[in-house]
C-alpha positions as a Markdown table, in Angstrom:
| # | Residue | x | y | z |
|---|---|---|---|---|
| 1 | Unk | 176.3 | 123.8 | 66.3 |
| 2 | Unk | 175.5 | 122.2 | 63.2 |
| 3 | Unk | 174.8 | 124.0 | 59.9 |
| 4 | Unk | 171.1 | 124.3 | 58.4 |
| 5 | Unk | 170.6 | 121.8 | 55.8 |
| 6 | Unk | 167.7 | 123.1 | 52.8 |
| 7 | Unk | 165.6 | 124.4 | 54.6 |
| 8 | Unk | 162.6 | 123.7 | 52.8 |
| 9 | Unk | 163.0 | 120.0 | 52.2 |
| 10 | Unk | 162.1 | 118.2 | 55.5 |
| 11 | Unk | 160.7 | 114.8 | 56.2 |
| 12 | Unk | 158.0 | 115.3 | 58.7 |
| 13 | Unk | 158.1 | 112.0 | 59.9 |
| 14 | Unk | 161.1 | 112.4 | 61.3 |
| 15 | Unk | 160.6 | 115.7 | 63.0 |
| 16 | Unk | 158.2 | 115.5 | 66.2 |
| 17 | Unk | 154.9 | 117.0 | 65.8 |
| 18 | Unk | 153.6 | 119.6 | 68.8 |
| 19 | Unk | 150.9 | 119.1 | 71.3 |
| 20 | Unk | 147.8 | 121.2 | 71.6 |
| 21 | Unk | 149.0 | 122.8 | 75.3 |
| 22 | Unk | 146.2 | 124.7 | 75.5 |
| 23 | Unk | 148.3 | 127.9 | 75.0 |
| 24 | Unk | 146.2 | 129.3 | 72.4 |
| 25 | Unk | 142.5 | 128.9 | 73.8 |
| 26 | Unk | 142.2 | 132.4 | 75.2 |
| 27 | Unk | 142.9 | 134.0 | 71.5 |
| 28 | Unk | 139.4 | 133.6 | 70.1 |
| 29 | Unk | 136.9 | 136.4 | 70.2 |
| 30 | Unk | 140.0 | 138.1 | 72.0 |
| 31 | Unk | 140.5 | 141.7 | 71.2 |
| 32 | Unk | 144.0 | 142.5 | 69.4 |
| 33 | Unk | 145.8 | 145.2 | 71.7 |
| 34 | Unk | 147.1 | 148.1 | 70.2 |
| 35 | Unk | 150.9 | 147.8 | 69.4 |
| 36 | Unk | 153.2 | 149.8 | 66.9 |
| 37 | Unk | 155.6 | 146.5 | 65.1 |
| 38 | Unk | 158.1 | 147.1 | 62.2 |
| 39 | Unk | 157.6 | 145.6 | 59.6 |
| 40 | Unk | 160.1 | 144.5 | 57.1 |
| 41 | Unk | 159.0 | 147.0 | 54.3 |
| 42 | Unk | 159.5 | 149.8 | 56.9 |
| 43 | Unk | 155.8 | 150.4 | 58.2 |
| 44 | Unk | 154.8 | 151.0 | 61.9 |
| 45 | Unk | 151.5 | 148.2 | 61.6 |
| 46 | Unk | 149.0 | 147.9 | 64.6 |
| 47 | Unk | 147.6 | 145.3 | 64.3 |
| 48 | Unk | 144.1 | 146.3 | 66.4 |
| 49 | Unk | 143.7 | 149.5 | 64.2 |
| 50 | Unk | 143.7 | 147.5 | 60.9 |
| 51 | Unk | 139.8 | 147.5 | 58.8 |
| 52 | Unk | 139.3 | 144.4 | 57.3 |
| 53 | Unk | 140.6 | 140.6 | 57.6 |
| 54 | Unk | 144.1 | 140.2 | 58.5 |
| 55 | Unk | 145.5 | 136.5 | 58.5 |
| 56 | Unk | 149.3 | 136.6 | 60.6 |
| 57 | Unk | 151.2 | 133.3 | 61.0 |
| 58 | Unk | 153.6 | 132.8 | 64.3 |
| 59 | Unk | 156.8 | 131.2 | 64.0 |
| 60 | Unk | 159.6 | 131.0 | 66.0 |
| 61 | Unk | 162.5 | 132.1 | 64.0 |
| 62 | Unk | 163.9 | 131.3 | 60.7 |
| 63 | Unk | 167.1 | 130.1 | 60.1 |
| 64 | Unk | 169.7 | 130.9 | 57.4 |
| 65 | Unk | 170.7 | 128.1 | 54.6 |
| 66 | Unk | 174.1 | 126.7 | 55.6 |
| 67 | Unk | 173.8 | 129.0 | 59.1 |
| 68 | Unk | 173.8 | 127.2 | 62.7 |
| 69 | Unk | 170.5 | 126.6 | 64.1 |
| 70 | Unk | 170.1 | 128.0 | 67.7 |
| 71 | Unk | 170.9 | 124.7 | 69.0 |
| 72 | Unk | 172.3 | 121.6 | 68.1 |
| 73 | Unk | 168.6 | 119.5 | 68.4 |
| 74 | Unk | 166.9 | 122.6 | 66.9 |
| 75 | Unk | 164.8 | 119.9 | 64.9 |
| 76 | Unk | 163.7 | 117.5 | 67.6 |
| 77 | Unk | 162.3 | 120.5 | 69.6 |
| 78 | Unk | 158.3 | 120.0 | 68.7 |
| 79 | Unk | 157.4 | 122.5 | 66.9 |
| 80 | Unk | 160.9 | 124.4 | 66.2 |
| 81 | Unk | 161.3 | 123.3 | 62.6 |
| 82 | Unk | 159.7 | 124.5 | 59.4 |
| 83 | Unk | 159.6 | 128.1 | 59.3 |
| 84 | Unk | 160.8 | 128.9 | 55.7 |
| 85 | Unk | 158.3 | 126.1 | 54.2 |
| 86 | Unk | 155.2 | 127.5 | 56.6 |
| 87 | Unk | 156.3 | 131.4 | 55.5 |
| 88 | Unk | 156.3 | 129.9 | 51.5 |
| 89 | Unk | 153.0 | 128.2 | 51.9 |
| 90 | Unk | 151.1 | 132.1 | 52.4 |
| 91 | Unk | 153.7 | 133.4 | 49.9 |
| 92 | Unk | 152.6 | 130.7 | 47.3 |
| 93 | Unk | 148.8 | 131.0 | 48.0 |
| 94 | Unk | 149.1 | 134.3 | 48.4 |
| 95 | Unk | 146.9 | 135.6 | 45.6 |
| 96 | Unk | 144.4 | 133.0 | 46.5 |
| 97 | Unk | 144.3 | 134.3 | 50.3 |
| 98 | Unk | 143.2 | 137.9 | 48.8 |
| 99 | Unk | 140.9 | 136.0 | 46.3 |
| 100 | Unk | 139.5 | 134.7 | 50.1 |
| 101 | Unk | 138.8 | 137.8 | 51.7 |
| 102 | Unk | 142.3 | 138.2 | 53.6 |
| 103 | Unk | 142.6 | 141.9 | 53.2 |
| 104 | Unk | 145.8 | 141.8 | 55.0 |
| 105 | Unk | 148.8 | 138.9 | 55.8 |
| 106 | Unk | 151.9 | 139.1 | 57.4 |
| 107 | Unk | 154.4 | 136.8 | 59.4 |
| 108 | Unk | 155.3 | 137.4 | 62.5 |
| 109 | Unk | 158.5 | 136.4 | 64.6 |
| 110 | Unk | 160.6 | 137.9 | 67.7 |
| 111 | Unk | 163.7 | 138.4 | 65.5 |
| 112 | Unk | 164.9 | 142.1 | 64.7 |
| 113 | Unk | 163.7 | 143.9 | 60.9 |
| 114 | Unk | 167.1 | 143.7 | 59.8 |
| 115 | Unk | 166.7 | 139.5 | 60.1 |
| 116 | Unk | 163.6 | 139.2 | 58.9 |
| 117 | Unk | 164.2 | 141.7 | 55.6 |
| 118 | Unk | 166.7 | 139.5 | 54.8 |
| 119 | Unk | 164.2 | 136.5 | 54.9 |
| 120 | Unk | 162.1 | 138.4 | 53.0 |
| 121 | Unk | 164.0 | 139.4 | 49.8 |
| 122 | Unk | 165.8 | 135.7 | 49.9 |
| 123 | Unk | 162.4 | 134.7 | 49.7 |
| 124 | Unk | 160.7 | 136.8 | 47.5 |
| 125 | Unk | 157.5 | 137.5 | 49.7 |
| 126 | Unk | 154.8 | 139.6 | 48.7 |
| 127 | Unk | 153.8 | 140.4 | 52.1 |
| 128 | Unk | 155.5 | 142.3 | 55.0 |
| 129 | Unk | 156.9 | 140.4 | 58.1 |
| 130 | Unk | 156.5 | 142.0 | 61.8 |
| 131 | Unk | 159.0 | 142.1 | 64.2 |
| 132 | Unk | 157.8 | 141.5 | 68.1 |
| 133 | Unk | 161.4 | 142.1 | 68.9 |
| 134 | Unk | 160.3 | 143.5 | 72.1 |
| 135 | Unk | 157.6 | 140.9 | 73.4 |
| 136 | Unk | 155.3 | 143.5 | 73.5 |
| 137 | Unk | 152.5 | 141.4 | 71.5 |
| 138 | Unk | 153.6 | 138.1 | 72.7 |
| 139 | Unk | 152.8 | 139.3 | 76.4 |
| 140 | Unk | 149.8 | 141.7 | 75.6 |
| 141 | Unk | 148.1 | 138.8 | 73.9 |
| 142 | Unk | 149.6 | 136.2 | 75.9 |
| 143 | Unk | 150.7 | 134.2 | 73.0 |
| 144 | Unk | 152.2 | 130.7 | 73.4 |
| 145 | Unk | 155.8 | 131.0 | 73.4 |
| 146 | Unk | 158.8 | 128.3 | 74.1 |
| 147 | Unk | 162.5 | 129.3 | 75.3 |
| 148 | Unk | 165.4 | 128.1 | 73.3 |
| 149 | Unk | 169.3 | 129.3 | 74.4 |
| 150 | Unk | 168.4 | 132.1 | 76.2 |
| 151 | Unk | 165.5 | 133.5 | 73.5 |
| 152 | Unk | 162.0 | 133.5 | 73.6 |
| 153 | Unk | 160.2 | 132.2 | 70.8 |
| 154 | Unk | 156.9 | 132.2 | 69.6 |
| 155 | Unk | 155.6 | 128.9 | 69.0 |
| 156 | Unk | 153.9 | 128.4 | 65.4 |
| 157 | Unk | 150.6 | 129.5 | 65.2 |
| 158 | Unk | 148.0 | 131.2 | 62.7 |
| 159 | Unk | 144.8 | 133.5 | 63.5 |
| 160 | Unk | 142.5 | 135.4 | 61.5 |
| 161 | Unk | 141.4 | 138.6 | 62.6 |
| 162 | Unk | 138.3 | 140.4 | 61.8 |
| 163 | Unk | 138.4 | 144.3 | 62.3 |
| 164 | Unk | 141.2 | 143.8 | 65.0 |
| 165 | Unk | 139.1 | 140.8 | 67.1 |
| 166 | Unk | 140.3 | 137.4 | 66.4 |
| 167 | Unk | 137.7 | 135.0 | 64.9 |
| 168 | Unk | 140.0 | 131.6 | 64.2 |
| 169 | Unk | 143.5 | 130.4 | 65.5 |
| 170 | Unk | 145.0 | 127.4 | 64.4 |
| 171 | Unk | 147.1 | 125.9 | 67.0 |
| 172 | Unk | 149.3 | 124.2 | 67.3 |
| 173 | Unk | 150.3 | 123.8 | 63.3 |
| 174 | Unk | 151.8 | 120.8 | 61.7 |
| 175 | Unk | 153.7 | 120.3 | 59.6 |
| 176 | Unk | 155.0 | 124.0 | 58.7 |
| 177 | Unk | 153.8 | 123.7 | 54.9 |
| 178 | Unk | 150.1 | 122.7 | 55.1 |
| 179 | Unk | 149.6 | 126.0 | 57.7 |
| 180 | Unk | 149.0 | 128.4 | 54.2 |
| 181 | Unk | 146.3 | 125.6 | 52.7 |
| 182 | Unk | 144.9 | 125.2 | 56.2 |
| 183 | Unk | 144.2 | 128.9 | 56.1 |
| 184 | Unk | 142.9 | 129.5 | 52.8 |
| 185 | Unk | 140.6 | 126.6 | 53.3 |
| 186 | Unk | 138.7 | 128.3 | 56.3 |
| 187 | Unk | 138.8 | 131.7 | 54.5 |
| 188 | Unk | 136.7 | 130.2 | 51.6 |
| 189 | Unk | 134.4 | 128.7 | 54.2 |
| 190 | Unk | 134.0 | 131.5 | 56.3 |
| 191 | Unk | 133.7 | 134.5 | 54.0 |
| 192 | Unk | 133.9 | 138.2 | 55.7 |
| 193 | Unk | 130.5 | 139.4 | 56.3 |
């Protein structure tokens, strides 16, 4: 398999850009289902018992600089590439989604804590990461998923949740970078009431 380039400089030209499936439809006005994930700073987080806005972004998986991707056209899968530049977008505007009324972000992926932690501190985030390890929340909320060399991965996505329902997904998202702008920009129009 072929090494990772940088990871965060990608022409998106070049990469093929998802369809909307209709995958996602069912997540507005849906109720989040109660689910214990670890995070990557060590907390048990359920997502439906949390007070407040809560933003999460989906991604499949991230890679590792100079690590093989999963497969050998990891990038011409629709929608595979660009989860270190989406996960930098919320860690750069991240003051300015909290500014918006996000009283809570995290990522979330189906690779194990131990992964993802590393992600983390490489990437100097300022918010935890959840680990769906399990598929418990990808099948309780029926989240859009693809399968790539024997894993199941969920396709990149963003919602906002109010109180644990789910007011706004954004679906599918592309390119990878813009997801964190794309965010913020309905937070400031759609302040919490």
């Amino acid at each position: 398999m072929a090494n990772q380039r940088d990871l965060l400089d990608v022409d998106w030209n070049r990469i093929p850009a998802p369809v909307d499936d209709g995958a996602a439809t069912h997540l507005i006005g849906a109720k989040i289902p109660s689910i214990f994930l670890i995070a990557t700073d060590g907390r048990g987080i359920d997502l439906a018992s949390l007070q407040g806005r809560t933003v999460v972004f989906a991604y499949p998986r991230t890679g590792e600089p100079g690590k093989p991707s999963p497969v050998d056209d990891w990038d011409m899968i629709p929608g595979a590439r660009g989860c270190t530049p989406q996960t930098c977008s919320f860690r750069d505007l991240f003051a300015d989604l909290r500014a918006a009324g996000a009283d809570h972000v995290f990522g979330l992926s189906t690779q194990d804590t131990a992964y993802q932690r590393e992600m983390a501190d490489r990437l100097h985030l300022p918010f935890a990461v959840l680990s769906d390890q399990t598929l418990a929340l990808v099948r309780g909320m029926k989240l859009p998923t693809m399968q790539v060399a024997d894993m199941t991965l969920i396709k990149r996505l963003a919602w906002i949740s109010d109180n644990g329902r789910i007011a706004h997904v954004l679906y599918p998202v592309f390119p990878p970078d813009r997801n964190g702008p794309e965010v913020l920009a309905w937070l400031k129009a759609n302040p919490p009431r």
